[in-house]
C-alpha positions in Angstrom: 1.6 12.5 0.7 3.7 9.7 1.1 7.4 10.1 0.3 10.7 7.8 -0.3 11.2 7.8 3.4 7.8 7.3 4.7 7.8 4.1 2.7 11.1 3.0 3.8 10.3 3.8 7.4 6.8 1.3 7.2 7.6 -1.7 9.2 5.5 -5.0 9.4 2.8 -5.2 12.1 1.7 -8.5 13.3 -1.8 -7.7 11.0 -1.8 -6.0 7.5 -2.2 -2.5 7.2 -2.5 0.6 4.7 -1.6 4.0 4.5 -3.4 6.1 2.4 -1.6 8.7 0.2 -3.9 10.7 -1.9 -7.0 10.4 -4.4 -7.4 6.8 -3.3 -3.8 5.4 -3.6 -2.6 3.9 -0.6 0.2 1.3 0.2 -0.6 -2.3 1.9 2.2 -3.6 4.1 1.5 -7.2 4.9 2.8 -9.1 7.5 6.2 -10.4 6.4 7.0 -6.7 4.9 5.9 -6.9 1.7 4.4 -3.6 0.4 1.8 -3.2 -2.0 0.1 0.0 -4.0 -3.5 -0.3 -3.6 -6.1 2.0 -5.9 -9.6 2.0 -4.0 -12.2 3.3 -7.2 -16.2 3.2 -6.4 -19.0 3.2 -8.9 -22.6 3.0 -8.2 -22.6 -1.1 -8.4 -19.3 -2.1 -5.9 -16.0 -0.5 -4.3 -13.2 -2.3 -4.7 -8.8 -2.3 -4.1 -7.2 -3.0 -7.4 -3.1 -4.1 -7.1 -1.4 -2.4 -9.4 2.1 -3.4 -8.5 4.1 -4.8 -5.7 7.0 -3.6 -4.6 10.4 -4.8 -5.1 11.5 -5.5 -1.2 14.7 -6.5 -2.4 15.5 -2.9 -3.2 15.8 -1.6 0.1 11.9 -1.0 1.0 
């Protein structure tokens, strides 16, 4: 499970990258820091990674 300090302690890699938390949730840390929740759902036609919300960087993440 990821917690407060995981998050703050993701740091930019020269590619983006997730970490997966639980049930499908995972966070998306881009290149220039930005993280991003990510929520992978299947059904029998596709799979797909909805954005739910981005983080606010600003706020110390």
């Amino acid at each position: 499970m990821l917690t407060d300090t995981k998050l703050r302690g993701l740091k930019p890699r020269a590619n983006a990258y997730r970490v997966a938390d639980t049930n499908g949730l995972c966070v998306e840390v881009s290149p220039t820091g930005a993280k991003v929740w990510r929520y992978s759902c299947r059904s029998l036609a596709e799979a797909r990674a909805e954005a739910p919300a981005r983080l606010n960087t600003s706020a110390g993440w």
